[in-house]
C-alpha positions as CSV (number, residue, x, y, z in Angstrom):
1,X,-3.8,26.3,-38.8
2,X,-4.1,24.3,-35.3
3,X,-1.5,25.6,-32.5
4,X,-1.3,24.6,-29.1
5,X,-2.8,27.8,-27.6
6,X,-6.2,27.3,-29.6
7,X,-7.9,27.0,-33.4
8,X,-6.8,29.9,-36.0
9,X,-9.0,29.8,-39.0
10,X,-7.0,31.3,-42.1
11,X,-9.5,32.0,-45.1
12,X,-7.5,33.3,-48.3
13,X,-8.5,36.0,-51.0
14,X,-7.6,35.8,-54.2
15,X,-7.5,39.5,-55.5
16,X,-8.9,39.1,-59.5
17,X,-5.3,40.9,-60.7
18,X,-1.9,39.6,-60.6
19,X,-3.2,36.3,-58.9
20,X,-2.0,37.6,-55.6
21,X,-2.6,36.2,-52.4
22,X,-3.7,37.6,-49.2
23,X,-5.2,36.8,-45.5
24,X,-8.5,37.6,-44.9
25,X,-7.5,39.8,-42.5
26,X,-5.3,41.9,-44.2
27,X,-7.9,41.9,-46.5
28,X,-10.5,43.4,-44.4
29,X,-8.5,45.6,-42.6
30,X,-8.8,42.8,-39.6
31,X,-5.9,41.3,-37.1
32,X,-5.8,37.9,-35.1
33,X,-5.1,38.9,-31.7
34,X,-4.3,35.5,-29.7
35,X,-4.4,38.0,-25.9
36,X,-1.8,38.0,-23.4
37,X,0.2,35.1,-22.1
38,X,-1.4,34.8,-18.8
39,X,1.6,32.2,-17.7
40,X,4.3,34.9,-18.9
41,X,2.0,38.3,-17.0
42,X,1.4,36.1,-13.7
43,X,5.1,35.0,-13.4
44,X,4.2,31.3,-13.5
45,X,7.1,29.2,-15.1
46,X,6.5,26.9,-18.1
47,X,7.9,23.5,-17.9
48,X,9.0,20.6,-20.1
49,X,7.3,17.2,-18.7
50,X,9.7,14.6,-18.9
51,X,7.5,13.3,-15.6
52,X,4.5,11.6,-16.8
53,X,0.8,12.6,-16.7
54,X,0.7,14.1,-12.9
55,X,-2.0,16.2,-11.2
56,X,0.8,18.4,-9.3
57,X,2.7,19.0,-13.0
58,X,-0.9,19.8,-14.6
59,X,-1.2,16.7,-16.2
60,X,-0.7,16.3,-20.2
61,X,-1.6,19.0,-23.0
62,X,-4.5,18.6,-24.8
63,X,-4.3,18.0,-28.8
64,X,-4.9,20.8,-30.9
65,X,-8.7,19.2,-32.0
66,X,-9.4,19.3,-28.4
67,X,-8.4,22.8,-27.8
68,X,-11.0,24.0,-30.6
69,X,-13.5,22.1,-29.1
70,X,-13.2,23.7,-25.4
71,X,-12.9,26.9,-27.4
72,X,-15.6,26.7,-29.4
73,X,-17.9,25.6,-26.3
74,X,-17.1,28.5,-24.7
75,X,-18.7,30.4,-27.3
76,X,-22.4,29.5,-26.7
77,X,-24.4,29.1,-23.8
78,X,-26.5,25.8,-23.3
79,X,-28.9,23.4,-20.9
80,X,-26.2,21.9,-18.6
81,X,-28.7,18.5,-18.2
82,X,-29.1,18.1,-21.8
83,X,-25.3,18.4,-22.5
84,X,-24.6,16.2,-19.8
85,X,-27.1,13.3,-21.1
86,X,-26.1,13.8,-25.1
87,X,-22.6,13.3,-24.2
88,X,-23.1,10.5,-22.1
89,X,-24.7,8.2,-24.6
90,X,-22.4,9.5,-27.4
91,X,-19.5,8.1,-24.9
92,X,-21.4,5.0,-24.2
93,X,-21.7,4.5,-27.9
94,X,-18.1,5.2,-28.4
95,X,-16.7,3.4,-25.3
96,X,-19.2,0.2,-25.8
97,X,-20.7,0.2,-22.3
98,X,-24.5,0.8,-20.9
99,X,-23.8,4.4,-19.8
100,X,-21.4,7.1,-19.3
101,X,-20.9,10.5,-17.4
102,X,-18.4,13.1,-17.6
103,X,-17.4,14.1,-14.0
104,X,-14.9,16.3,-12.8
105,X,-11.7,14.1,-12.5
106,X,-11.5,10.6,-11.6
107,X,-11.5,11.3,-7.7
108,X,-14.7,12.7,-8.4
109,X,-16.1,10.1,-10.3
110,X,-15.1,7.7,-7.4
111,X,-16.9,9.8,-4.6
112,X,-20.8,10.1,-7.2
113,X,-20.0,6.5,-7.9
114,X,-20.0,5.6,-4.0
115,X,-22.6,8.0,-3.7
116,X,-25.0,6.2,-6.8
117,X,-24.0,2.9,-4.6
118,X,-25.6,4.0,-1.5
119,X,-28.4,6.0,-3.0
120,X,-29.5,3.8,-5.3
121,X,-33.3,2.7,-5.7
122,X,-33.7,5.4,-2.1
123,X,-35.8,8.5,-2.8
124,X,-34.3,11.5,-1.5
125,X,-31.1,9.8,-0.3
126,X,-28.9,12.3,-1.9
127,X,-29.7,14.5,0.8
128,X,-28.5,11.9,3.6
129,X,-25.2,11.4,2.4
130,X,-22.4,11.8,4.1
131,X,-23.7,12.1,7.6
132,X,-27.5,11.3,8.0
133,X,-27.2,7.7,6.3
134,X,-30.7,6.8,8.7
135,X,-30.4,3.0,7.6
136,X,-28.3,3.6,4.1
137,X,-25.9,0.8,3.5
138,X,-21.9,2.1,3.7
139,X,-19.6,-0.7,4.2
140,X,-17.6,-0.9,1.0
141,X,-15.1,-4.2,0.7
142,X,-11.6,-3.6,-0.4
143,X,-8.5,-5.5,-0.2
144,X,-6.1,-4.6,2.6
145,X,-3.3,-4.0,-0.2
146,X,-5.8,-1.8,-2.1
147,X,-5.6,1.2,0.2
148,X,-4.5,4.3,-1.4
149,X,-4.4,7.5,-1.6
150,X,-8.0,8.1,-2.9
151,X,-10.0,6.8,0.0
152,X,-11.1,10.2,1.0
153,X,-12.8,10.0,-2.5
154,X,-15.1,7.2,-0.9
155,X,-15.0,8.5,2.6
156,X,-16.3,11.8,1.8
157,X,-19.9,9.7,1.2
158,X,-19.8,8.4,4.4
159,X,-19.0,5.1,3.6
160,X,-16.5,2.9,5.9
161,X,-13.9,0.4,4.8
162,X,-13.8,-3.1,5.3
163,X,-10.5,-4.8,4.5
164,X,-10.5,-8.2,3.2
165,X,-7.5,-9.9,2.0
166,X,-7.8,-13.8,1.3
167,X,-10.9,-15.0,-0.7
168,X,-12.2,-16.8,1.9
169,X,-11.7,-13.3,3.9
170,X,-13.8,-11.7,1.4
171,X,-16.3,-14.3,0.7
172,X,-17.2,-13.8,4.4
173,X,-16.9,-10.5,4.8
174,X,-20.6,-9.5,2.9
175,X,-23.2,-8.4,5.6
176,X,-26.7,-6.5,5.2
177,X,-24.8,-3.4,5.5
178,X,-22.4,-3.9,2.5
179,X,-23.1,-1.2,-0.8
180,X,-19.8,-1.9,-2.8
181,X,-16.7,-3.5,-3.5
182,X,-13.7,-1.7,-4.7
183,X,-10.8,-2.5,-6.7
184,X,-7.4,-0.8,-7.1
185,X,-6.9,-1.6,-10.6
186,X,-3.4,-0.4,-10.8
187,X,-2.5,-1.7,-7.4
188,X,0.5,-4.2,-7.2
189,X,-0.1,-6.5,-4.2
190,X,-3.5,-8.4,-3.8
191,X,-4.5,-12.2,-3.5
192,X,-7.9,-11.6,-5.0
193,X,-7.7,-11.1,-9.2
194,X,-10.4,-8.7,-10.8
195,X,-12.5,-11.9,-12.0
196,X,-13.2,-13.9,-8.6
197,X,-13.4,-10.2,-7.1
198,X,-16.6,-9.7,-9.4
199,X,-17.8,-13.1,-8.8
200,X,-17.8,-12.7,-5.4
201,X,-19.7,-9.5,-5.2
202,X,-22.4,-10.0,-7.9
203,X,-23.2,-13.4,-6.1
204,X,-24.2,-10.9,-2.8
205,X,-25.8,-8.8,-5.6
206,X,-23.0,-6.1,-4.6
207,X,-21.8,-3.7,-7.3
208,X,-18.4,-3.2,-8.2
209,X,-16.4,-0.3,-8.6
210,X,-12.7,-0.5,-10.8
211,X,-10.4,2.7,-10.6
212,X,-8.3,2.4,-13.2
213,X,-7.9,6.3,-13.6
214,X,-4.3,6.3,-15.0
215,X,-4.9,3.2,-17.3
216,X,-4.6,4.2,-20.5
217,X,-2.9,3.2,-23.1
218,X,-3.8,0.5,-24.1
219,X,-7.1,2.4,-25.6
220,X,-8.8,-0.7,-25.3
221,X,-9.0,-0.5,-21.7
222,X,-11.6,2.0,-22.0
223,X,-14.2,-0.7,-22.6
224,X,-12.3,-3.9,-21.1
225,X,-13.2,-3.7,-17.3
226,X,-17.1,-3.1,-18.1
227,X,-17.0,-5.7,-20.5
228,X,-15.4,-8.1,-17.8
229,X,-18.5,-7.3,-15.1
230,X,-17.4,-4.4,-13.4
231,X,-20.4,-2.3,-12.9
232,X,-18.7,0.9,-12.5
233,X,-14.8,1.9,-13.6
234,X,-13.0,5.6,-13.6
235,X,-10.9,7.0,-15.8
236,X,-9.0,10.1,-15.7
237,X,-9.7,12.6,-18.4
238,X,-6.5,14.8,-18.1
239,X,-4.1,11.6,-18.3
240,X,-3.4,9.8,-21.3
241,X,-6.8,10.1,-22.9
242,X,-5.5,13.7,-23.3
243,X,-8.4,15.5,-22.4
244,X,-9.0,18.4,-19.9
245,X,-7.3,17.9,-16.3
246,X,-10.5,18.6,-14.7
247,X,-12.5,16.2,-16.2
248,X,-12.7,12.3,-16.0
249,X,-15.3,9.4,-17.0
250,X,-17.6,7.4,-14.7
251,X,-18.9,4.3,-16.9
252,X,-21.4,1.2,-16.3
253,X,-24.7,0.6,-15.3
254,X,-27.5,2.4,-16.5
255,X,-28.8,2.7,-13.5
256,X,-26.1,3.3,-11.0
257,X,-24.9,6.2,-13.6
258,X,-28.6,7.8,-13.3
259,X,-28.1,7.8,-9.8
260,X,-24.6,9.1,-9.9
261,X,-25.9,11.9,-11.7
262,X,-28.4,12.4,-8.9
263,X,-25.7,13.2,-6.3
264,X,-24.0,15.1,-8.9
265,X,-24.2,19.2,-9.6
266,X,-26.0,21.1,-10.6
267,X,-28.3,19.4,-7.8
268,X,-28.4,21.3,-4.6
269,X,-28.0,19.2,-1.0
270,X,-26.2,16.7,-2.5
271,X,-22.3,15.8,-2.0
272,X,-21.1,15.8,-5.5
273,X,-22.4,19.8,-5.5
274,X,-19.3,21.1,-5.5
275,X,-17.9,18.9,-8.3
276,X,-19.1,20.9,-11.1
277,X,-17.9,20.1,-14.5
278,X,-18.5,23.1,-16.8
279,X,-20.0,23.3,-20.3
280,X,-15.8,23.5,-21.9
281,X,-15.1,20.0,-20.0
282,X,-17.6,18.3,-21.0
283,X,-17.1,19.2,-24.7
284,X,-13.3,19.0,-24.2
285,X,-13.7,15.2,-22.6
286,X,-16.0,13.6,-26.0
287,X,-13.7,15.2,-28.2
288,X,-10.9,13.6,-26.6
289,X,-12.2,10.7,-26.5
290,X,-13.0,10.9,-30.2
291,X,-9.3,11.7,-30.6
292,X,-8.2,9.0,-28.2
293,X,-10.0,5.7,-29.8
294,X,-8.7,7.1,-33.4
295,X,-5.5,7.0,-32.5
296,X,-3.2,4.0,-33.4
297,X,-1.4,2.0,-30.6
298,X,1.6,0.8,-32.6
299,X,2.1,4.4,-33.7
300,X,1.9,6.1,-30.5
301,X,4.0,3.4,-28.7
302,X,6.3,3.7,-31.5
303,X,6.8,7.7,-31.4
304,X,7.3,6.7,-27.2
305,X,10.3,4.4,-27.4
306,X,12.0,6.5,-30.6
307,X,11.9,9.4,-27.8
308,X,13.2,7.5,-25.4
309,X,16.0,6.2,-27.7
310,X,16.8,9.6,-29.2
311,X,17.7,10.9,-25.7
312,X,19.7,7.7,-24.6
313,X,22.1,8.4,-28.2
314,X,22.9,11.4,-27.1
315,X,23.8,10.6,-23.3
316,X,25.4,7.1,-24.0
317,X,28.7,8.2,-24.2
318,X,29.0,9.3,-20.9
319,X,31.6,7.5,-18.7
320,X,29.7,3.9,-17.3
321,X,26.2,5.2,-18.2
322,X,23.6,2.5,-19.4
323,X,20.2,2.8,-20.8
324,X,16.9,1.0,-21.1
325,X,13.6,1.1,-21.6
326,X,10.7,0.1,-19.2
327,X,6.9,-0.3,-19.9
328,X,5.1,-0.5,-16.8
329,X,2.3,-3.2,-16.4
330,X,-1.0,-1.4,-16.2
331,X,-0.9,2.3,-15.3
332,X,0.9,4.4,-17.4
333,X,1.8,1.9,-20.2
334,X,4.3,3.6,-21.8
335,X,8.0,3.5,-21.7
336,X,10.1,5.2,-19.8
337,X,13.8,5.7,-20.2
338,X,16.2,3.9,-16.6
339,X,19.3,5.9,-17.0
340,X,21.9,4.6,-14.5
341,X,26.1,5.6,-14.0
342,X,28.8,4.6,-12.0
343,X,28.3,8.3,-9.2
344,X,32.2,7.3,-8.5
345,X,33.0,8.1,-11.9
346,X,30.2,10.5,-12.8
347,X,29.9,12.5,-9.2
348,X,26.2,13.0,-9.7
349,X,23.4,11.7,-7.7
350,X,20.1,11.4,-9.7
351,X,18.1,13.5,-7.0
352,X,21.1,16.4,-7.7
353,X,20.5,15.6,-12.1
354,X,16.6,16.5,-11.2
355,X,16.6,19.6,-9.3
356,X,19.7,21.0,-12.1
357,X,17.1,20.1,-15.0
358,X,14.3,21.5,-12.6
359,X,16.4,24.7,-12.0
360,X,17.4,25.5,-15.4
361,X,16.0,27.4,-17.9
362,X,14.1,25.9,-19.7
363,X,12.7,24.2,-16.4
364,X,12.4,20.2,-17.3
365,X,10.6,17.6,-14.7
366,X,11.8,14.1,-14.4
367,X,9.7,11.6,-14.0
368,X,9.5,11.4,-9.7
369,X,10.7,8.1,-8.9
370,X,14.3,9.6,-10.3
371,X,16.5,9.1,-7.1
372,X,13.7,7.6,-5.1
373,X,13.5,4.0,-3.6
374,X,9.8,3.9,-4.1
375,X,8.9,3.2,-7.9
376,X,6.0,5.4,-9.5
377,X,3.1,3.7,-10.6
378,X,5.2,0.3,-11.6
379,X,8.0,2.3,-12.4
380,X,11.1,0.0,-11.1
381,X,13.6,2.3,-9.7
382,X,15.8,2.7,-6.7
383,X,18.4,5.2,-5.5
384,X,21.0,5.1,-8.0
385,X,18.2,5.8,-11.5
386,X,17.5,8.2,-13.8
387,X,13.5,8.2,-14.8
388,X,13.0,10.0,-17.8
389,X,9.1,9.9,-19.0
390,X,9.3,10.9,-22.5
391,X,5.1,10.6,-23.3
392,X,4.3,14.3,-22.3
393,X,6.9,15.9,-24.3
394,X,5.7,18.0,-26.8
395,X,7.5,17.7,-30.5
396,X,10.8,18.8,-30.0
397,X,11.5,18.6,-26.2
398,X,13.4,15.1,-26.3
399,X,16.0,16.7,-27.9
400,X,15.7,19.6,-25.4
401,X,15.8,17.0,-22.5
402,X,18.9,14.8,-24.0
403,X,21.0,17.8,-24.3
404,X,20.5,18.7,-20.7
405,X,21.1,15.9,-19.5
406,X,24.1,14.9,-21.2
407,X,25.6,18.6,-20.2
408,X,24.4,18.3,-16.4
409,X,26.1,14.7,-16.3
410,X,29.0,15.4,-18.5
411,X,30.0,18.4,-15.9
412,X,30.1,15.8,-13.3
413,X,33.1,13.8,-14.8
């Protein structure tokens, strides 16, 4: 029996009269005792994730295979090098590249990749990094529309941005003191595609780094940047790979992953020392993978829009409302239900439908470019829409989410 708190193991005795069956436990005299809800004794409040797969909402939930696995790592202690190298060539294997590491999150995974960059083929330059660099290359190419959020990632190795943003800007821009170029893959601005961006670089014999970290589905992206020439591309393992939230994937280069897992813990004096990934994670991150590349496409994108569509039949008969779905372009490839109304007849903003869903009990999260003039990761979306992400919700919750949001909107008539 698989729930979502863990693996229950049910044996069954058959007693030799009367063909009567009963538990093991009763059997033995024995109870399952699942332990306190630590959620429910520290006062934290449980939400339904009609958001998406973000950090601040904890991410997604981990499928019930996965949840054995971290719980049966946890039973047993073990070499933390040799766990780290077994699972990085079984992911390899799996994910059809030259190597693999599990690190902890993508944002790590961008600061030991920088950091594999810089000390690559340099005894002892682990130690350097991020503010003895004594002659260590740190200029790392990027285009100008490819700044985000995550250059602190990069920064913390002591590297230093260069922007770039025409070809010819780039193709110029390679000096003695470049160590990487890095690519945005989710970014939505950008003269310079991934291919000529590759080119470029591996003609300076410069390595490039992809972060595609919320770019999944499709599952095939898991091996389609290495396999186009990027020597290095992140992936977020709490996202839609479905693993745990502190764990990510650093793949490429045999070489540049060795020496990302020299500037990685358990290594003392070394940046990525804090960044500890423990036994459970590792574990937890191969067995989601395992559970990831099974899945099937059609059948997950499938279950996605019949979500989205069971909520829109039950709000479609409010007063102007229309629906439709949206699948963003590269990260978070999924769809997402627009809702939009006529506020003169249905006197609602979306901003006031998110913090009444947010407020109520249960407490649901819509997806955060509800309301907003800024779309979330390709999400189209201005002031006057609804952004319902239905690929978090666990069995169940769309129709949890529908009716909310047809009584918070009807009560606005």
């Amino acid at each position: 029996m698989e729930t979502r708190r863990g693996f229950f193991g049910w044996a069954r005795n058959m007693l030799a009269v009367g063909g009567v069956v009963r538990s093991s436990a009763e059997a033995a005299g024995r109870t399952s005792e699942r332990g306190p809800d630590y959620y429910d004794k520290l006062g934290v409040t449980k939400i339904i994730n009609a958001a998406g797969t973000y950090t601040i909402l904890t991410a997604s939930t981990m499928p019930p295979v996965v949840q054995a696995a971290v719980a049966q790592a946890a039973k047993h202690p073990v070499r933390l090098l040799e766990l780290q190298d077994a699972a990085g060539r079984y992911l390899a294997k799996r994910l059809q590249c030259e190597a693999a590491m599990v690190t902890a999150g993508a944002a790590s995974a961008l600061t030991l990749g920088t950091a594999a960059c810089m000390t690559l083929g340099r005894a002892g330059a682990p130690d350097l990094l991020p503010d003895r660099l004594n002659g260590v290359k740190n200029e790392v190419l990027i285009q100008k529309a490819h700044r985000y959020g995550y250059d602190h990632a990069i920064r913390n190795c002591g590297a230093h941005f260069i922007e770039v943003e025409t070809l010819d800007d780039y193709e110029r821009a390679f000096t003695e003191k470049t160590v990487m170029a890095h690519f945005f893959n989710a970014a939505e601005h950008g003269e310079i595609n991934r291919e000529d961006w590759i080119r470029v670089a591996h003609e300076h014999n410069v390595p490039c780094f992809n972060d595609a970290a919320a770019d999944v589905p499709p599952i095939s992206n898991l091996w389609k940047y290495t396999q186009m020439g990027f020597d290095l591309v992140t992936f977020s393992g709490g996202k839609g790979i479905r693993g745990p939230q502190n764990a990510g994937l650093l793949l490429g280069r045999k070489d540049l992953i060795a020496a990302a897992a020299q500037n990685n813990s358990p290594f003392d004096e070394t940046v990525g020392r804090g960044m500890k990934v423990a036994k459970e994670q590792i574990v937890g991150m191969v067995a989601a993978v395992d559970w990831f590349v099974d899945q099937s496409e059609e059948t997950m994108q499938k279950e996605f829009q019949a979500r989205a569509e069971r909520i829109s039949a039950t709000v479609r008969n409010i007063p102007t409302l229309t629906c439709r779905t949206v699948v963003p372009p590269l990260a978070n490839q999924v769809p997402h239900l627009l809702i939009k109304y006529d506020q003169s007849k249905v006197k609602i903003s979306p901003q006031e439908v998110l913090m009444k869903l947010r407020q109520g009990t249960p407490s649901i999260e819509l997806n955060p470019a509800t309301g907003s003039k800024q779309g979330s990761a390709g999400i189209p979306t201005d002031e006057q829409t609804v952004v319902v992400g239905v690929w978090m919700l666990e069995p169940g919750e769309d129709l949890i989410v529908a009716k909310r949001l047809r009584e918070v909107l009807a009560a606005a008539i």
